[in-house]
C-alpha positions as CSV (number, residue, x, y, z in Angstrom):
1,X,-45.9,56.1,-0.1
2,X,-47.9,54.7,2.9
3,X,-50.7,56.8,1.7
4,X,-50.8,55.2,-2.0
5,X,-50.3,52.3,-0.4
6,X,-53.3,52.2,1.8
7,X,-55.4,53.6,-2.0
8,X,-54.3,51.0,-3.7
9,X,-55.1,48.3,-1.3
10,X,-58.8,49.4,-1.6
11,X,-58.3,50.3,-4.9
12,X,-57.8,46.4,-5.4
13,X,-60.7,45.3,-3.4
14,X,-62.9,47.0,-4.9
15,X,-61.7,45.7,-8.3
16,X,-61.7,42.3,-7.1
17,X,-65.3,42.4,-5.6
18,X,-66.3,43.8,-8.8
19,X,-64.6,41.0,-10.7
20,X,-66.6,38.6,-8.4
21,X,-69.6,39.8,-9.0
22,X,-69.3,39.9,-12.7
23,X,-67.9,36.6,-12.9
24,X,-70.6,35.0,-10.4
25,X,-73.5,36.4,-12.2
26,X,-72.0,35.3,-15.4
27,X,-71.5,31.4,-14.1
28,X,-75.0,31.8,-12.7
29,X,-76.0,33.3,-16.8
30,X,-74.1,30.0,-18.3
31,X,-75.8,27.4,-15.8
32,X,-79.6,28.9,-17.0
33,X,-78.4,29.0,-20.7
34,X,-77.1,25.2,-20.7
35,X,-80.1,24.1,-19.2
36,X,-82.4,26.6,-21.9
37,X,-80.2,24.9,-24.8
38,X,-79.9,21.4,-23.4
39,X,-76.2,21.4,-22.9
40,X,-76.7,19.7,-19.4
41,X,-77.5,16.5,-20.0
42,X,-79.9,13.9,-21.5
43,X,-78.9,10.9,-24.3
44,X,-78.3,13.9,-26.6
45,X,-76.0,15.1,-25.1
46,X,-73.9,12.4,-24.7
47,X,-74.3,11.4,-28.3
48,X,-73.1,15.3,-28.6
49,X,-70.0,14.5,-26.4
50,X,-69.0,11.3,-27.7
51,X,-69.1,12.6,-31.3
52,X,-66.9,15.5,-30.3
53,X,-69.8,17.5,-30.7
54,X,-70.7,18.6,-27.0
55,X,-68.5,21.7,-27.4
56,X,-69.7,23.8,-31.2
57,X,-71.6,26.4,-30.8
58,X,-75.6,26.8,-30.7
59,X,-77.8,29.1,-32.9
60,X,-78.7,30.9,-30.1
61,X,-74.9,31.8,-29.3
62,X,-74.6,33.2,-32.4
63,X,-77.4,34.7,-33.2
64,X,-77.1,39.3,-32.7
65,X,-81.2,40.4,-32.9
66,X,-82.0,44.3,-32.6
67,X,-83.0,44.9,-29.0
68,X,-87.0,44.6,-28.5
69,X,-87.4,41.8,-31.1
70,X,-86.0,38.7,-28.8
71,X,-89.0,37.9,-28.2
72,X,-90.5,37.1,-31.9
73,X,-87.3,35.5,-32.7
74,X,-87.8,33.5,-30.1
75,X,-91.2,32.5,-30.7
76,X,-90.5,31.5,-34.5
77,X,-87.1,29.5,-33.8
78,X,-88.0,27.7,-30.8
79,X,-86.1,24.4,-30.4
80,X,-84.3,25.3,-33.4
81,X,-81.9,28.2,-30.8
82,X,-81.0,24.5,-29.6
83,X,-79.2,23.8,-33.1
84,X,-75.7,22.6,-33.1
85,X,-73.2,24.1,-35.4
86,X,-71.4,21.6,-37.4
87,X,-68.7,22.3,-40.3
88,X,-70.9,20.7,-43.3
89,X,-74.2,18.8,-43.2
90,X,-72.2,16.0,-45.1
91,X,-69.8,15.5,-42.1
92,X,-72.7,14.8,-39.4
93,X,-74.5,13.1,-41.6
94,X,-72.9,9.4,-41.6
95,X,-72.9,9.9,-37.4
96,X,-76.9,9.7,-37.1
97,X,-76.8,5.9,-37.2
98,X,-75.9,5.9,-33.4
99,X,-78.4,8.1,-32.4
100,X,-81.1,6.2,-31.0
101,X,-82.9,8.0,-28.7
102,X,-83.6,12.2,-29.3
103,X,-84.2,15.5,-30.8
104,X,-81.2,17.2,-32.2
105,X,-80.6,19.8,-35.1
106,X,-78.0,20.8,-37.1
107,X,-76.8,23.6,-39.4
108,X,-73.8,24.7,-41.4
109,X,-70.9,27.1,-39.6
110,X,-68.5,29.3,-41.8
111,X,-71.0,31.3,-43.8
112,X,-73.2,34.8,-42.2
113,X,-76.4,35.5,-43.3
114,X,-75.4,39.2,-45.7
115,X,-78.2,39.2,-48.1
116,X,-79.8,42.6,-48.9
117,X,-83.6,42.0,-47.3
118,X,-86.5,43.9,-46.9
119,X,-86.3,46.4,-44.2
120,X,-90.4,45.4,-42.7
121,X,-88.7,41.6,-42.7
122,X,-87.8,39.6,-39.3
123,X,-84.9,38.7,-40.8
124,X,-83.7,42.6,-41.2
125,X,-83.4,42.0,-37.4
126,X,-81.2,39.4,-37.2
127,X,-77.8,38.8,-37.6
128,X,-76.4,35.0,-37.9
129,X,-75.7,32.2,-40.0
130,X,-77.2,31.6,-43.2
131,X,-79.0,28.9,-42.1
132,X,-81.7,31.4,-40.7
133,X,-82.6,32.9,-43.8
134,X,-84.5,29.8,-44.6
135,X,-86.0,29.6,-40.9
136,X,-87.2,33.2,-40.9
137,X,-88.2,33.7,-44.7
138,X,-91.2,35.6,-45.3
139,X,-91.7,36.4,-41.3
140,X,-92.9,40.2,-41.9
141,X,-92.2,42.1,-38.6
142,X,-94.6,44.5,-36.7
143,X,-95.0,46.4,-33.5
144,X,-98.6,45.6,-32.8
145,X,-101.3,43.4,-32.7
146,X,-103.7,45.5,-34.7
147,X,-100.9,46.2,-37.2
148,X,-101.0,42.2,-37.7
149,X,-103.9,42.1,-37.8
150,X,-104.6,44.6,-40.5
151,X,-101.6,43.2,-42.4
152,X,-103.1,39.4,-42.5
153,X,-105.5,40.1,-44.8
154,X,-102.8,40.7,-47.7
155,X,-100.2,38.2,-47.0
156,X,-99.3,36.4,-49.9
157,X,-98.7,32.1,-49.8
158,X,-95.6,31.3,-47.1
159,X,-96.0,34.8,-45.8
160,X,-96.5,35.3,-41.7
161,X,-96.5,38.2,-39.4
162,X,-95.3,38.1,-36.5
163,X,-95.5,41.1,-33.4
164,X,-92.6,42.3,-31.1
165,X,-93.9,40.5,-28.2
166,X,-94.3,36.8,-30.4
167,X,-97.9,37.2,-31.5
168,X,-97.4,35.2,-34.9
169,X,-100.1,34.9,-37.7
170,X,-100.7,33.9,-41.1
171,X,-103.6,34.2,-43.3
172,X,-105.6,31.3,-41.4
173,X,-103.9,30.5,-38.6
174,X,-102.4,32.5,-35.5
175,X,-100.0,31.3,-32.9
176,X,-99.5,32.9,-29.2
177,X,-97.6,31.8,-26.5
178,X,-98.1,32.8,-22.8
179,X,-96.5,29.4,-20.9
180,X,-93.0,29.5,-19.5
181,X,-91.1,28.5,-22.7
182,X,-87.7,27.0,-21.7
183,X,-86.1,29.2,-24.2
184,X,-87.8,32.6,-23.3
185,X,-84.8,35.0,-23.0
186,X,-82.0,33.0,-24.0
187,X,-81.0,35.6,-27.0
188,X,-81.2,38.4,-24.4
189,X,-79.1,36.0,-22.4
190,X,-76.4,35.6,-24.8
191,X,-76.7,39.3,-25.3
192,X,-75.8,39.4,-21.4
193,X,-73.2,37.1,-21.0
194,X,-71.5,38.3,-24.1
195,X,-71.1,42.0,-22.3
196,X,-70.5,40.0,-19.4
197,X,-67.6,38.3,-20.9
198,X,-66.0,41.8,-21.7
199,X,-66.8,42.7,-18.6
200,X,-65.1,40.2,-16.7
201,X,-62.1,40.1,-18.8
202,X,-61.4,44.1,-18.1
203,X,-62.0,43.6,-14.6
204,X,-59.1,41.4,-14.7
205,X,-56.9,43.2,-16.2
206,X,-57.4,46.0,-14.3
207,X,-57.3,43.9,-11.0
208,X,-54.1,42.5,-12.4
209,X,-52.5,46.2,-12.7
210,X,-53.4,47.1,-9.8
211,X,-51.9,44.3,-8.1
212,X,-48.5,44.9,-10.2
213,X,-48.9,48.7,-8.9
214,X,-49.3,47.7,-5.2
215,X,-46.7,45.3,-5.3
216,X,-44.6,47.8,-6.9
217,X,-45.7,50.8,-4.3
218,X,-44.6,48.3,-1.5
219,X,-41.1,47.5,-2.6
220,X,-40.8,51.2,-3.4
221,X,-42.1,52.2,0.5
222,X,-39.4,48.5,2.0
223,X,-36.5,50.6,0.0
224,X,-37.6,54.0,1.5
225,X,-38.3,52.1,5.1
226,X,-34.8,51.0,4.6
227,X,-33.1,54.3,3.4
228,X,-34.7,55.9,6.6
229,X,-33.4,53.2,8.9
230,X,-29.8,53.8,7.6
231,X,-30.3,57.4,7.6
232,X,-31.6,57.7,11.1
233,X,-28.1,54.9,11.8
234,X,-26.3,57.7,10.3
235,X,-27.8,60.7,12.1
236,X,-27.3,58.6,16.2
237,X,-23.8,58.3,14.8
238,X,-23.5,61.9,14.4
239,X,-25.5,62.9,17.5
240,X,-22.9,60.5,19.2
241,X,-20.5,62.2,17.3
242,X,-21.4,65.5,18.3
243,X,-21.9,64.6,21.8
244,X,-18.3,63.6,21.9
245,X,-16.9,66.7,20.8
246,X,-18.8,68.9,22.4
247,X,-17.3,66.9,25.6
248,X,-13.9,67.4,24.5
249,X,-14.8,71.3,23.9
250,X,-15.9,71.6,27.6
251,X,-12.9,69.5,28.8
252,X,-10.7,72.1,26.9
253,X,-12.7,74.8,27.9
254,X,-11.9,74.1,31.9
């Protein structure tokens, strides 16, 4: 008992090491993220909060884009990954008297972008509200530059192409972006702290367990501790016992 004692006590700092790790790297995730989608601060934000707003969810958070394309989603929404969820368009739309000062966009919760859509489509590699059908319509999606380039000449009117590292260009027109943009990886972000999440939340229950287990393998090895203490009470008794007959026995004996 000693022995699975001693296991478990490593057992659960390892777990809880684990757990801190997980969970500082995730509040390190969140504080890059708030900043990328202007949670932190600014007049917006306080409009946000003192609409009750500061808290729904933003495109980016609910966005799910097929690994290697976060880039060229990246590049088309831009400020839109700031977007704030509301229920209906209707119910924010009476509140934009008070805003005086600011940038902020909304779109409709409740409904997932489904449609069927054309496999070479941007959008095929996306999953999110509806609202970014509209936002990504007619964004065709290839690997390379020379593919794009190739594929300008027969884009039809409102048709783009765009390349997995967010080279995007239309028939006249071509857009590239090389600066430190404040929303570069926040989709892969996400992506991060969402495994994160799952991450953190397994290391605590396991952490929890083996707490419960150690507790339990320490009130198991008190109530053997104590067993031994009145067994080794029994066995003086006996050895005084013993000693006492075997005195009487010699007494006899002479």
């Amino acid at each position: 008992l000693r022995e699975r004692e001693r296991e478990l006590v490593s057992a659960v700092d390892r777990a809880r090491q684990e757990l801190q790790v997980a969970q500082g790297r995730l509040m390190s995730l969140q504080a890059l993220q708030q900043a990328a989608l202007g949670l932190a601060q600014g007049q917006v934000s306080e409009w946000l909060t003192a609409n009750a707003l500061s808290e729904r969810p933003r495109l980016a958070q609910q966005l799910t884009v097929e690994p290697g394309w976060e880039r060229a989603v990246e590049t088309v929404l831009g400020s839109y990954l700031e977007a704030v969820s509301v229920d209906t368009l209707d119910s924010i739309a009476g509140k934009l008297e008070s805003l005086q000062v600011g940038t902020v966009t909304f779109f409709a919760d409740g409904t997932t972008s489904s449609q069927q859509v054309e496999p070479s489509l941007l959008l095929a590699r996306v999953q999110g509200p509806a609202a970014i059908s509209a936002m990504l319509t007619g964004i065709i999606a290839v690997d390379t530059l020379t593919e794009a380039l190739e594929k300008r000449h027969t884009l039809a009117p409102g048709e783009s192409v765009i390349t997995r590292d967010g080279v995007w260009i239309g028939r006249d027109w071509l857009r590239v972006s090389r600066d430190k943009d404040v929303h570069a990886g926040v989709i892969e972000r996400e992506k991060e702290m969402r495994e994160l999440r799952d991450t953190v939340a397994a290391a605590e229950e396991r952490l929890e367990a083996l707490q419960l287990e150690l507790t339990t393998a320490r009130e198991g090895l008190t109530e053997q501790e104590h067993r031994r203490d009145e067994l080794q009470a029994e066995v003086n008794q006996l050895h005084r016992a013993n000693s006492e007959l075997s005195a009487q026995i010699s007494s006899l004996k002479t």
